[in-house]
MMTF fields as JSON, N, C-alpha, C and O atoms, coordinates in Angstrom:
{
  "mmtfVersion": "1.0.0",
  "mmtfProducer": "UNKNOWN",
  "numBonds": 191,
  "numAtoms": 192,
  "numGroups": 48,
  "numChains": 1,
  "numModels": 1,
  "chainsPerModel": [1],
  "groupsPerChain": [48],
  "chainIdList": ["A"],
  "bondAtomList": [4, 2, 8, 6, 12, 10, 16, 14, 20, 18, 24, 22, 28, 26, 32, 30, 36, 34, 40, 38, 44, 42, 48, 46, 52, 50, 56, 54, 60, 58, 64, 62, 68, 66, 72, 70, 76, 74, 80, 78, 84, 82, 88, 86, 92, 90, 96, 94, 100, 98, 104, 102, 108, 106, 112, 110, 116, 114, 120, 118, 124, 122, 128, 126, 132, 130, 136, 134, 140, 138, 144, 142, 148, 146, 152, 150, 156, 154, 160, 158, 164, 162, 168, 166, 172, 170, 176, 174, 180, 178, 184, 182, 188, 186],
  "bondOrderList": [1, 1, 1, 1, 1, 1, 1, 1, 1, 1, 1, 1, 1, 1, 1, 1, 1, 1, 1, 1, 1, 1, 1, 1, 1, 1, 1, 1, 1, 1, 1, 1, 1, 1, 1, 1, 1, 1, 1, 1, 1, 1, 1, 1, 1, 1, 1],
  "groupList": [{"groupName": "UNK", "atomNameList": ["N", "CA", "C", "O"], "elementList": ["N", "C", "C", "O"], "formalChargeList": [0, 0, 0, 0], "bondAtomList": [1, 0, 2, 1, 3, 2], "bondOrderList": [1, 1, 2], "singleLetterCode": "X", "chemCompType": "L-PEPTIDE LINKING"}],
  "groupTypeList": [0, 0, 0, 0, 0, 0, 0, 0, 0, 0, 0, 0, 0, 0, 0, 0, 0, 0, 0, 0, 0, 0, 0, 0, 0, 0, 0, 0, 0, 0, 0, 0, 0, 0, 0, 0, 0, 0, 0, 0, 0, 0, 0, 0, 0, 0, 0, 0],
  "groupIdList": [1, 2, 3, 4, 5, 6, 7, 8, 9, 10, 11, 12, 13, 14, 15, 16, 17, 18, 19, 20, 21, 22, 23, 24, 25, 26, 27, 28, 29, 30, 31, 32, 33, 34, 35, 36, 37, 38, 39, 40, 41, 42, 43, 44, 45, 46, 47, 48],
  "secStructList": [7, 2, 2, 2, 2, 2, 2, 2, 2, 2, 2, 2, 2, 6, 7, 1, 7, 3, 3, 3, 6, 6, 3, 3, 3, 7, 2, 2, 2, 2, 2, 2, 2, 2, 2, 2, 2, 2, 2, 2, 2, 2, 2, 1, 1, 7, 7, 7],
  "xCoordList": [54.54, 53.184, 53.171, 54.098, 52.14, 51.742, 51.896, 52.453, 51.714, 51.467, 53.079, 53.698, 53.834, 55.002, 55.94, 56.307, 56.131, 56.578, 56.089, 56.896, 54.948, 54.867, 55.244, 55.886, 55.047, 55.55, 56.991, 57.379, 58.003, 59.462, 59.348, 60.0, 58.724, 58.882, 58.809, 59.7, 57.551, 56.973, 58.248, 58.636, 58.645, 59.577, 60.762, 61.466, 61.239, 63.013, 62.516, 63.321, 61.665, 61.141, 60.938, 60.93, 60.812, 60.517, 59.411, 59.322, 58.318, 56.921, 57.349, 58.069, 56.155, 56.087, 54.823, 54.463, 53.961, 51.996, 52.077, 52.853, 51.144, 50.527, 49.185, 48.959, 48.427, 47.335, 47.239, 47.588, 46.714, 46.966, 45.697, 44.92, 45.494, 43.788, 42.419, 41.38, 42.575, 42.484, 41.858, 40.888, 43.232, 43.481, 44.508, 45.446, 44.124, 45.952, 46.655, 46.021, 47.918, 48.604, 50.105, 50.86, 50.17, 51.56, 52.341, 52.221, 53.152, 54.362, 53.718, 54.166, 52.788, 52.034, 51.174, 51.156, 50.42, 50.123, 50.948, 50.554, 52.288, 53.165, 53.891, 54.177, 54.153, 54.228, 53.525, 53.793, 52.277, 50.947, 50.803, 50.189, 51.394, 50.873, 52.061, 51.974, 53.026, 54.523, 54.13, 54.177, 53.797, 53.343, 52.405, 52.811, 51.128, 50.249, 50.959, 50.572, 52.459, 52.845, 53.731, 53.818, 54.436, 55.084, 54.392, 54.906, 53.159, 52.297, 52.114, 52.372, 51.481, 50.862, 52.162, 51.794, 53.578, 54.215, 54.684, 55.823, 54.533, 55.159, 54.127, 54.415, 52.716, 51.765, 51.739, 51.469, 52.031, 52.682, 53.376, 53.146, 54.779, 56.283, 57.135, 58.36, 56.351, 57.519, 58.165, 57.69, 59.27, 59.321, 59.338, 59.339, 59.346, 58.611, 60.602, 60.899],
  "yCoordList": [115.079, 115.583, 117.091, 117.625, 117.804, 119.352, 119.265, 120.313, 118.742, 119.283, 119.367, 120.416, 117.76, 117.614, 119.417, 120.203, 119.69, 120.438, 121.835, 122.762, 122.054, 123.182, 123.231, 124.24, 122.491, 122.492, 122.666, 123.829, 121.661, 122.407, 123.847, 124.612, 124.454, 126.222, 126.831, 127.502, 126.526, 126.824, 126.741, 127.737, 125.92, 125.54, 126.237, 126.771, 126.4, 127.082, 128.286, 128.838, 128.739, 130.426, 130.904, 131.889, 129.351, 129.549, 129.427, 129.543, 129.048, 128.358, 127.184, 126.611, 126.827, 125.258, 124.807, 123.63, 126.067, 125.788, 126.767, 127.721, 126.42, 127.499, 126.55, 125.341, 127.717, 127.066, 126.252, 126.679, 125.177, 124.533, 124.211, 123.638, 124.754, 124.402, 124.704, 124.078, 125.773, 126.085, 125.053, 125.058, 124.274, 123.554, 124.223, 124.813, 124.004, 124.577, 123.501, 122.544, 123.203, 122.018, 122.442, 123.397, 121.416, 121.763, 120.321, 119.47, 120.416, 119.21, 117.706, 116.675, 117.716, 116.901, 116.119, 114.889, 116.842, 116.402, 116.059, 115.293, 116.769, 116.113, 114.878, 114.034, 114.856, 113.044, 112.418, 111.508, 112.842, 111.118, 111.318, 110.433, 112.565, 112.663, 111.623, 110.716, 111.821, 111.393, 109.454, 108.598, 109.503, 107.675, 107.257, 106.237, 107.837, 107.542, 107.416, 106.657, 108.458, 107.852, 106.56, 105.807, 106.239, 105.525, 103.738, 102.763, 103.644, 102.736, 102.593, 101.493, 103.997, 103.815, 102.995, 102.222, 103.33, 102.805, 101.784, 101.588, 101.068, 99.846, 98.978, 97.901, 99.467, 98.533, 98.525, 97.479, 99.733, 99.353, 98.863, 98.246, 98.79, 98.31, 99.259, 99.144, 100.439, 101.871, 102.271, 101.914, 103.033, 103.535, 105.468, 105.92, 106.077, 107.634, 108.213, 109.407],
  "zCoordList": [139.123, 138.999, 139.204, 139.812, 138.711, 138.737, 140.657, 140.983, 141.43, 142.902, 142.941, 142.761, 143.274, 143.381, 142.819, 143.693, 141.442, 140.746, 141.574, 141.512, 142.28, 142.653, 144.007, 144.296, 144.858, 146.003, 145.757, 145.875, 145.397, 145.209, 144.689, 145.4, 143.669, 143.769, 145.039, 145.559, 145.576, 146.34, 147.35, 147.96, 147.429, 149.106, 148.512, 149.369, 147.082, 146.963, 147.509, 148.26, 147.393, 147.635, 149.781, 150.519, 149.849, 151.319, 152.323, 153.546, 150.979, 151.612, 151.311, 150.493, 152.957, 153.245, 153.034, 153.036, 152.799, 152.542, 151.476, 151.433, 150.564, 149.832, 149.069, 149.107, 148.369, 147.789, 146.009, 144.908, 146.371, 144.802, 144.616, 145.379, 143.198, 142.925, 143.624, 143.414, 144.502, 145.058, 146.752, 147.51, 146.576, 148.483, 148.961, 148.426, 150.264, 151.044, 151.014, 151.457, 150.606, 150.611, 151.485, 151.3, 152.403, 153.143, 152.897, 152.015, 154.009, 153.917, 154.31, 153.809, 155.118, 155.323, 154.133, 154.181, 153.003, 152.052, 150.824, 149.945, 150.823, 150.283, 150.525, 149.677, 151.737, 151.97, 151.471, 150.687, 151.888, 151.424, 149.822, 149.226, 148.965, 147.611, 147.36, 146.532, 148.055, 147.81, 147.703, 146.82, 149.005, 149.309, 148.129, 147.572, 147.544, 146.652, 145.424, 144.536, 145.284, 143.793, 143.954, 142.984, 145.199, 145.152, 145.421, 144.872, 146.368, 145.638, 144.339, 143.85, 143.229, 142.081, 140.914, 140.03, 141.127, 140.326, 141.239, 140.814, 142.153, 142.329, 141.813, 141.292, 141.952, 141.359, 139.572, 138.982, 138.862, 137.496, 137.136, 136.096, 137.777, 138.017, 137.786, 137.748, 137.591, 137.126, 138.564, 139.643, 138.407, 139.639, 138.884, 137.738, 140.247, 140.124, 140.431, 140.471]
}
């Protein structure tokens, strides 16, 4: 996803927060974005 993809820039560079869309998103919301995809494709049967 667009968050996923920016957070790794974001973190090779050396941030652990920055703003997306304009939210602050840190490591914390990357877990639970992380958990929400990994529900969303076990309930399709895809995996992420």
């Amino acid at each position: 996803t667009e968050l996923l993809a920016a957070f790794e820039e974001h973190e090779s560079s050396g941030k652990m927060a920055f703003t997306f869309n304009g939210a602050m998103v840190d490591v914390p919301h990357l877990k639970r974005a992380k958990q929400v995809l990994a529900t969303a494709a076990k309930l399709s049967g895809k995996t992420i």
